[in-house]
C-alpha positions as a printed Julia matrix, in Angstrom:
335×3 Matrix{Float64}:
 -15.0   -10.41  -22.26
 -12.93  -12.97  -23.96
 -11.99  -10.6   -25.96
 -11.94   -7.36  -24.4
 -10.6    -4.09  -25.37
  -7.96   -2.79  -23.88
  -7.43    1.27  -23.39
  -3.7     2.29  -23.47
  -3.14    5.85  -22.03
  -0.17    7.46  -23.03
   0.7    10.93  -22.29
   3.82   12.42  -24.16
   6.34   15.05  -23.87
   9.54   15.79  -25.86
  10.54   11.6   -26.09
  10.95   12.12  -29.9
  14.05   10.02  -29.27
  12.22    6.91  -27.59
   8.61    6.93  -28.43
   9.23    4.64  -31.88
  10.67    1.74  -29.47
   7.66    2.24  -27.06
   4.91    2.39  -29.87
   6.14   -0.64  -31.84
   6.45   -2.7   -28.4
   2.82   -2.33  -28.68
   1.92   -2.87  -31.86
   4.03   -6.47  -31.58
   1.95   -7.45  -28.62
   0.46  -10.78  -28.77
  -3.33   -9.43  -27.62
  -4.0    -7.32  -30.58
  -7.54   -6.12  -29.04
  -6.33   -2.36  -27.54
  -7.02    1.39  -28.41
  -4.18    3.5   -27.7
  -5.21    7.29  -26.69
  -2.15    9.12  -26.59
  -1.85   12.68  -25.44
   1.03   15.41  -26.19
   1.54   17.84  -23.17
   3.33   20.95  -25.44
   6.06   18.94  -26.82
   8.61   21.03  -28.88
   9.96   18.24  -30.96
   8.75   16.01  -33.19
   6.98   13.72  -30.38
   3.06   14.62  -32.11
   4.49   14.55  -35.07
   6.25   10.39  -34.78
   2.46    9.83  -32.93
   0.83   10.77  -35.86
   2.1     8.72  -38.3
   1.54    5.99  -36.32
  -2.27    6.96  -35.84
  -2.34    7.93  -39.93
  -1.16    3.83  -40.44
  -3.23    1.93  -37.71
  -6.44    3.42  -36.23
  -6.3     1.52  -32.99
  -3.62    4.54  -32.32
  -5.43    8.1   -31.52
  -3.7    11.47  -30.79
  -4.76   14.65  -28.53
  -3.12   17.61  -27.75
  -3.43   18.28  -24.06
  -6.22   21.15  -23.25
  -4.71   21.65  -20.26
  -0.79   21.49  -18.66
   0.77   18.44  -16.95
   0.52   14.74  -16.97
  -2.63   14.4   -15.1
  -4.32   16.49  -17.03
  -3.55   14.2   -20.23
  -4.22   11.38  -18.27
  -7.86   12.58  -18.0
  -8.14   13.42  -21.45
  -7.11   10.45  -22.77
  -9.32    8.56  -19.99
 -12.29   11.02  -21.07
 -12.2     9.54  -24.84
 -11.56    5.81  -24.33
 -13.97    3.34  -24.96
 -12.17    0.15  -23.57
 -13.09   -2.49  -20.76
  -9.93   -2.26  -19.47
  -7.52    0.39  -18.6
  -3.76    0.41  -18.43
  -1.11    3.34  -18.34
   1.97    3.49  -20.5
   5.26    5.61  -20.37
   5.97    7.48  -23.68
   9.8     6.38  -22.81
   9.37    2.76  -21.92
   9.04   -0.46  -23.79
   6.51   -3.45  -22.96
   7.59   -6.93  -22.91
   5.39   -8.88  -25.95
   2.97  -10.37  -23.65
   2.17   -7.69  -21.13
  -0.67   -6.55  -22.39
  -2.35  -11.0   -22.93
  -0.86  -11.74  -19.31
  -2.29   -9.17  -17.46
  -5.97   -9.34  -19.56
  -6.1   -12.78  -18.48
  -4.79  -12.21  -14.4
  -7.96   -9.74  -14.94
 -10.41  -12.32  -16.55
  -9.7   -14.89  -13.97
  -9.97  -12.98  -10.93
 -12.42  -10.68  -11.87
 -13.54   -7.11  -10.21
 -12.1    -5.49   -7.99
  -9.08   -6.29   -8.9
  -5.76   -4.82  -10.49
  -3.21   -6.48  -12.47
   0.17   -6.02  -11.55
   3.02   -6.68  -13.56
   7.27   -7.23  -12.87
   9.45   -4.39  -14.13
  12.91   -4.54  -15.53
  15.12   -0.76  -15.37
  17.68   -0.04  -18.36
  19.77    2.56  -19.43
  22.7     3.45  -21.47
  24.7     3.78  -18.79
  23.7     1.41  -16.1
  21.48    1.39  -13.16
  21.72    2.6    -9.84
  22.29    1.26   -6.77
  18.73    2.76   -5.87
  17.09    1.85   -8.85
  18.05   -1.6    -8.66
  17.01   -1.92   -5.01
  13.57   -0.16   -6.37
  12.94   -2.63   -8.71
  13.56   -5.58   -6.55
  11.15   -4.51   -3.82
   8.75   -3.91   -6.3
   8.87   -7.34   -7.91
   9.05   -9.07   -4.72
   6.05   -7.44   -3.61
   4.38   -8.12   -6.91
   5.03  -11.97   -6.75
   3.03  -12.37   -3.92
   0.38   -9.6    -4.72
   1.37   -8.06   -1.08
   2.32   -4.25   -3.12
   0.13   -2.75   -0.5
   2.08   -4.4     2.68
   4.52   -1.4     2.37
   2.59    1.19    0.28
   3.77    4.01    2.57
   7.73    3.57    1.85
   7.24    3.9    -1.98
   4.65    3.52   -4.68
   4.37   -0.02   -4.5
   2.48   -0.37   -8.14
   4.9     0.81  -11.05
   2.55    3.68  -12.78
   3.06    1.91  -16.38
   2.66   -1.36  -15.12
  -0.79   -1.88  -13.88
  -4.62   -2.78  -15.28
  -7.81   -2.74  -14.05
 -11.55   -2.69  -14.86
 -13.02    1.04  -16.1
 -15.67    0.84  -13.73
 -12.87   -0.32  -10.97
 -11.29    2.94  -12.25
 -14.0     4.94  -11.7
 -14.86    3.91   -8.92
 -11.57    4.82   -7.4
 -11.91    8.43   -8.93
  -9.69    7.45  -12.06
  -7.72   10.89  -12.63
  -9.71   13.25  -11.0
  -7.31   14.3    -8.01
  -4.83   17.09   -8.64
  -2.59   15.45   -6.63
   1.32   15.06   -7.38
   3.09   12.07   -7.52
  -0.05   10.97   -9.26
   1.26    7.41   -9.81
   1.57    7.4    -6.29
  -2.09    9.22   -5.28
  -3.74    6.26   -7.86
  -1.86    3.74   -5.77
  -3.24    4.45   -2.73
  -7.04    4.99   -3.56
  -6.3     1.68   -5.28
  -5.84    0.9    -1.7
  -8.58    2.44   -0.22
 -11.28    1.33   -2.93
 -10.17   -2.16   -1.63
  -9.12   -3.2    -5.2
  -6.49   -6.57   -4.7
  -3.9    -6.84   -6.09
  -2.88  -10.02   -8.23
   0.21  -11.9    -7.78
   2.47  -11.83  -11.01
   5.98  -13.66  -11.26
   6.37  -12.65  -15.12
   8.58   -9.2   -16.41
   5.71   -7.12  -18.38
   7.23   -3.89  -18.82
  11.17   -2.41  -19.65
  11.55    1.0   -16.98
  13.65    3.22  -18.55
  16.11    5.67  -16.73
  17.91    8.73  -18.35
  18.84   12.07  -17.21
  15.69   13.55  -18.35
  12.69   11.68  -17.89
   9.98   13.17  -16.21
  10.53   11.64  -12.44
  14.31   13.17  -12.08
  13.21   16.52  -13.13
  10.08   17.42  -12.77
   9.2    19.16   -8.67
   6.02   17.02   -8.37
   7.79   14.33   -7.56
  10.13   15.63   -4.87
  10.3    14.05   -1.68
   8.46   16.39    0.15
   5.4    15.63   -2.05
   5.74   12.04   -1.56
   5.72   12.89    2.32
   2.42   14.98    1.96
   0.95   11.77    0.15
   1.89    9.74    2.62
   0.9    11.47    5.57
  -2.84   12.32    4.05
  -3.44    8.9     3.57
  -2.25    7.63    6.53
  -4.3    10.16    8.69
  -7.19    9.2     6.2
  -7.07    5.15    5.77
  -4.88    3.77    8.85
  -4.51    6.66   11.71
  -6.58    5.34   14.79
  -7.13    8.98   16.7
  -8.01    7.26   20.03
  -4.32    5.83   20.16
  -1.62    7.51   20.94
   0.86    8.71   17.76
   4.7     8.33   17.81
   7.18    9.45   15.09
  10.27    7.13   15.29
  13.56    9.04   13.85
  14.41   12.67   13.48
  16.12   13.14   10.62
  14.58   15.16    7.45
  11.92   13.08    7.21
  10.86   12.89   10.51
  11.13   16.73   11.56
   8.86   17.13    8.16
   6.1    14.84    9.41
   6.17   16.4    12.49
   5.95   19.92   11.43
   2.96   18.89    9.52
   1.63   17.34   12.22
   1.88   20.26   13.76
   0.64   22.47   11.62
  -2.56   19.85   11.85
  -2.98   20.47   15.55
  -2.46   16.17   15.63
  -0.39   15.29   19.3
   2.24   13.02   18.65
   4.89   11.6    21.23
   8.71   11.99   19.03
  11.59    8.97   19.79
  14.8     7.88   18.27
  17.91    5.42   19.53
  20.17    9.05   19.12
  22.06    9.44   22.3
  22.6    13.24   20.43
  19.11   14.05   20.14
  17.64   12.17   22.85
  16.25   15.01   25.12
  16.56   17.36   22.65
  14.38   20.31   22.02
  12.88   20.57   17.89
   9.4    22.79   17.15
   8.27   22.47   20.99
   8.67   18.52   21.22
  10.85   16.55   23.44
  12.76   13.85   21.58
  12.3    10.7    23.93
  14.15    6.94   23.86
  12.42    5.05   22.25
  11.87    2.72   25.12
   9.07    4.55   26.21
   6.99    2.48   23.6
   6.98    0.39   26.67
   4.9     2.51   28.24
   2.63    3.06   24.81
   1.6    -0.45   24.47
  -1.51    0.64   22.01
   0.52    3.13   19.85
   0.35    3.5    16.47
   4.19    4.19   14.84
   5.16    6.28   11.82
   9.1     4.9    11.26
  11.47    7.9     9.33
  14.62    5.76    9.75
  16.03    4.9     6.28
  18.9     3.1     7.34
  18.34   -0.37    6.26
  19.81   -1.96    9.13
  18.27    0.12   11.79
  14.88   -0.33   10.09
  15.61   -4.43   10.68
  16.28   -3.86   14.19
  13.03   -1.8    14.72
  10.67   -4.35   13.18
  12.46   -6.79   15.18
  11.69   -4.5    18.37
   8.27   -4.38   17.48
   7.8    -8.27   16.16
   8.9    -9.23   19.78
   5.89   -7.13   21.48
   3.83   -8.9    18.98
   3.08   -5.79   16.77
   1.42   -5.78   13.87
   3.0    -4.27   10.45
   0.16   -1.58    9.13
  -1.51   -1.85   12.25
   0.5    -1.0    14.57
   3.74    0.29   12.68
   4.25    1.9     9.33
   7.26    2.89    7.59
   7.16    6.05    5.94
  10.83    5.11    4.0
């Protein structure tokens, strides 16, 4: 394995205008040992075309034309053709830093199995980035430098979806890109999760995140909230949810009245609290909206948290950090 070949999976859409950047970033990597299987999902500009070339010049590059519609269905096809040990994902869109690809084959070498390598990720644009960006990136890298990404997997994905690499049979194991399920960054995340796969600590920048008006994440419907909320609830009830405890939804904002609709819709009991002298005692889908003191009187709960507010969220792990509660056990934060 000392010098094993890497698979690069790259499915591509219409970034004509970025995808020389992002294939050259790859080509100028200091492991040279990598296959690149790139797949075009019905571009209508000269995306297959730029791919091409690259693949006419250097056959480590290979180009598909999706069967099928949608990123996860290039994702399989591209996963159905490669031939490498290892497995990583990149953005058509985004750039890698010149020793991604050497820094995370060697996290993998020395750690072995059942793991997945995990890199730091840098956002630009030509116009700045966000406030939320910014506070994305830096709770994914913090999480990343201590290899923790899965201490908070149900307020975000906590592994960036071109960022990451991991054994093909670790891959397979987890069910690689067989799900149909949207975000699917965020879906691969979690059975990363449940397949038990750890995640290595990594203090190093791998991979440049770019953000324009267009890219895939701002625009496309799979990756509306409310589809993040369905991933996060099916896990939970799948991995975490303890059915013999009792189950409280903290907050009633957006979030919270959609987790407890589908909770609803489920047929799952749930008690519903917030610190909302408005709503307190108020009436939404049948439930009773209760103070949250009553987790007094719920000493075994388990907690799904909807508050986003930063500072309210710091005052509720405090809350539960006093009664000796235990983060993932016994609370989870759903934003």
């Amino acid at each position: 394995m000392e010098k094993a070949l890497i698979s690069i999976l790259i499915p591509f859409k219409n970034t004509e205008a970025f995808l020389v950047e992002c294939l050259d970033s790859i080509v100028h990597q200091g492991y040279q040992n990598w296959e690149v299987w790139a797949v075009d999902d019905a571009s209508t500009d000269a995306s297959y075309r730029i791919v091409s070339q690259y693949a006419k010049n250097d056959l480590r590059f290979k180009v598909l034309k999706n069967p099928g519609k949608g990123i996860i269905e290039a994702l399989r096809t591209a996963y159905e053709h490669c031939i490498g040990d290892l497995i990583t994902r990149m953005d058509s869109d985004d750039i890698m830093a010149p020793n991604k690809l050497g820094t995370m084959v060697r996290l993998l070498l020395e750690n072995g199995k059942s793991h997945v390598a995990v890199g730091q990720v840098k956002y630009f644009s030509h116009r700045g980035i966000s406030n939320g960006y910014a506070r994305y990136e830096a709770w994914l890298n913090e999480l990343t430098m201590h290899g923790s990404n899965y201490s908070e997997i149900y307020k975000e994905c906590a592994i960036p979806s071109p960022c990451w690499m991991v054994y093909k049979e670790d891959l397979q194991r987890c069910g690689a890109f067989e799900p149909n399920r949207y975000p699917e960054d965020y879906d691969l995340t979690f059975r990363f999760y449940e397949n038990g796969l750890t995640c290595i600590p990594c203090n190093t920048v791998l991979h440049y995140w770019r953000d324009y008006d267009t890219r895939t994440s701002r625009t496309s419907e799979h990756y509306a909230a409310n589809y993040f909320l369905d991933i996060k609830l099916h896990y939970f009830l799948k991995l975490d949810h303890d059915p013999q405890r009792p189950l409280v939804i903290w907050g009633a904002g957006s979030k919270g009245k959609t987790i407890a609709k589908k909770l609803l819709e489920k047929e799952i009991d749930f008690k519903w609290i917030c610190d909302n002298p408005k709503k307190i005692n108020k009436d939404i889908y049948g439930k009773t909206l209760e103070h949250y003191r009553i987790l007094d009187n719920l000493q075994t709960a388990q907690n799904i948290i909807t508050v986003a507010n930063e500072t309210e969220q710091e005052y509720i792990s405090r809350f539960f950090a006093t009664r000796h509660k235990i983060p993932m056990k016994d609370y989870f934060f759903f934003c």
